[in-house]
TIMI-729503 format. One record per residue (C-alpha): x, y, z; residue in one letter. Coordinates in Angstrom, 3 decimals, padded with zeros to 6 digits, always signed. Example, Ala and Ser with C-alpha at 12.3 -4.5 7.8 and 13.67 -1.06 7.14 Angstrom:
% TIMI-729503
{{+012.300, -004.500, +007.800}, 'A'}
{{+013.670, -001.060, +007.140}, 'S'}
This chain:
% TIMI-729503
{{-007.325, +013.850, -006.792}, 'X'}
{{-005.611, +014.277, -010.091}, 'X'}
{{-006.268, +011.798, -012.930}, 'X'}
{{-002.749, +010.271, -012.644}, 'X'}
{{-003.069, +009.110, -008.918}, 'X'}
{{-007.145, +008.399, -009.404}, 'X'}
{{-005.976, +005.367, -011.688}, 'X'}
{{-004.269, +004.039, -008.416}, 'X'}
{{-007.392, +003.835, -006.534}, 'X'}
{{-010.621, +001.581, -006.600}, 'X'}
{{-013.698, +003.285, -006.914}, 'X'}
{{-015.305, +001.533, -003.966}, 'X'}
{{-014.036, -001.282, -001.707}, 'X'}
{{-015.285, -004.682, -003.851}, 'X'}
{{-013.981, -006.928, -000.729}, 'X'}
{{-011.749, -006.081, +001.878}, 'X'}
{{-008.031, -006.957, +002.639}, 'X'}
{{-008.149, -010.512, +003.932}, 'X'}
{{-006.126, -013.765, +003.709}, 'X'}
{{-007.402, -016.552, +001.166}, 'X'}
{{-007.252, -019.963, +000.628}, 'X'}
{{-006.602, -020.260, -002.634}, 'X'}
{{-009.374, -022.591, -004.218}, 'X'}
{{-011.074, -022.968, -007.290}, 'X'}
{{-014.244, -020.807, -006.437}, 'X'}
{{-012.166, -017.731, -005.322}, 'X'}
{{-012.637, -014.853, -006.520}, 'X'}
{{-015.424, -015.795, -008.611}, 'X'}
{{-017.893, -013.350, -008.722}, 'X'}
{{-015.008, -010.713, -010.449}, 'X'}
{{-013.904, -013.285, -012.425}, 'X'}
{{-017.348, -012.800, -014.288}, 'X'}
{{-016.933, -009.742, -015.042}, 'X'}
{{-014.224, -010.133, -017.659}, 'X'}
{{-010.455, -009.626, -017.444}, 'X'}
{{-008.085, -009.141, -014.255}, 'X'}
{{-004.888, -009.207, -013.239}, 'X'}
{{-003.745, -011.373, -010.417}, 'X'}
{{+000.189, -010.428, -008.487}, 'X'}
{{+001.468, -012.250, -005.758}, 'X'}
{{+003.349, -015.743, -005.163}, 'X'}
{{+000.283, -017.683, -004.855}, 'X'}
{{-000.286, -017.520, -009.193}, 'X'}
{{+001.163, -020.210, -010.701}, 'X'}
{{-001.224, -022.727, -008.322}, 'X'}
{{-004.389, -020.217, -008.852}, 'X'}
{{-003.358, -020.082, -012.454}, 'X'}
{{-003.483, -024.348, -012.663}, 'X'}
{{-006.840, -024.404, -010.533}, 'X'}
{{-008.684, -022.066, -012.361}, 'X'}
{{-007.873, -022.641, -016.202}, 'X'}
{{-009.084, -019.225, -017.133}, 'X'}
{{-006.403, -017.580, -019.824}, 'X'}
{{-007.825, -014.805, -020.311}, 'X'}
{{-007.050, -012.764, -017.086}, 'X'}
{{-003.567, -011.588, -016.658}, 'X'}
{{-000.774, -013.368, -013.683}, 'X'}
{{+002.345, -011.994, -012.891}, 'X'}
{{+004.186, -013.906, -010.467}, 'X'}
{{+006.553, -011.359, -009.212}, 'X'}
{{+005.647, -009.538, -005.816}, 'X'}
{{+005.458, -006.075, -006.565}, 'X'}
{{+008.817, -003.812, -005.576}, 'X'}
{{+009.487, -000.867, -004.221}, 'X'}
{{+010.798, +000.512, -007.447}, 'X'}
{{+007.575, -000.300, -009.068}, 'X'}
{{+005.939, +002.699, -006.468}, 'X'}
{{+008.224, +004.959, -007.764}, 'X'}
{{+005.854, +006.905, -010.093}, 'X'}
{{+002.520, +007.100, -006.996}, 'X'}
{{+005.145, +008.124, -004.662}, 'X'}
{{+006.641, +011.357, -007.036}, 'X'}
{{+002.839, +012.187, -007.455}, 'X'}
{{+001.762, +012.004, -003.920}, 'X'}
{{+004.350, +014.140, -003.150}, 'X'}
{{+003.506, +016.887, -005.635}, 'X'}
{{+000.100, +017.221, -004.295}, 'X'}
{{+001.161, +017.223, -000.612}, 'X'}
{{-000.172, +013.906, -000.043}, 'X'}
{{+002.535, +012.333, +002.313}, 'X'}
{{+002.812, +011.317, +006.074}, 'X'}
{{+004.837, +011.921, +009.245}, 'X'}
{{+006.761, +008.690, +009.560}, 'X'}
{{+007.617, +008.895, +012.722}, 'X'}
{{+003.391, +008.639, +013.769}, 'X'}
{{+002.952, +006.254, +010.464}, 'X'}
{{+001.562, +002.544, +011.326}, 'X'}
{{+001.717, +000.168, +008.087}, 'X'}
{{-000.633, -002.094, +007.392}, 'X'}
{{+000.134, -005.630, +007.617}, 'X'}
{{-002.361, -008.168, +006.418}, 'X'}
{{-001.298, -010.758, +008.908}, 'X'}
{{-001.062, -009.622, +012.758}, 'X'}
{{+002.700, -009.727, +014.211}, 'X'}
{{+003.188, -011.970, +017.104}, 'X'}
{{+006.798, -011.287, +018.480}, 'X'}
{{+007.884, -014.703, +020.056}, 'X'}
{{+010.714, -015.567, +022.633}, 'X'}
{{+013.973, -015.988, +021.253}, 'X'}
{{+015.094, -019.280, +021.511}, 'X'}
{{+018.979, -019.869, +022.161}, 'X'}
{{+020.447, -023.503, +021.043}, 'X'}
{{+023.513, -024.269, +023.079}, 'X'}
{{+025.108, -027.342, +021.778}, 'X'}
């Protein structure tokens, strides 16, 4: 893997893909080990409950424009798939309910 896309991916797995609960205690033992950077909606609240300043929040969800620059380098090494066989990953599981029909 070329140095460019290598700065895209961890090492080693330091916790898996999971919901949280957002508390106080979260994320604690990297928190330790000096400065990250925290993305998603949930910041603002983590932000408040942990009163740590000097790890980095941005409150935007990341875009698709943002994977602009990993996606032109994956596709210079080859490193694409068929997306007609691809399943994403979604961190919560989809449940397709019934379809509910109001007639007033």
């Amino acid at each position: 893997m070329n140095n460019k896309i290598d700065k895209y991916h961890a090492k080693e797995v330091v916790q898996e893909v999971s919901a949280v609960i957002l508390e106080k205690e979260s994320f604690s033992r990297f928190r330790e080990s000096g400065k990250l950077t925290f993305i998603g909606t949930g910041i603002e609240k983590f932000r408040e409950l942990i009163q740590e300043e000097q790890h980095r929040y941005i409150t935007s969800n990341p875009a698709s424009i943002t994977l602009c620059d990993l996606a032109i380098e994956k596709h210079k090494i080859s490193d694409t798939v068929d997306v007609a066989y691809f399943e994403p990953f979604y961190l919560k599981e989809f449940k397709a309910g019934l379809m509910q029909i109001i007639i007033k």
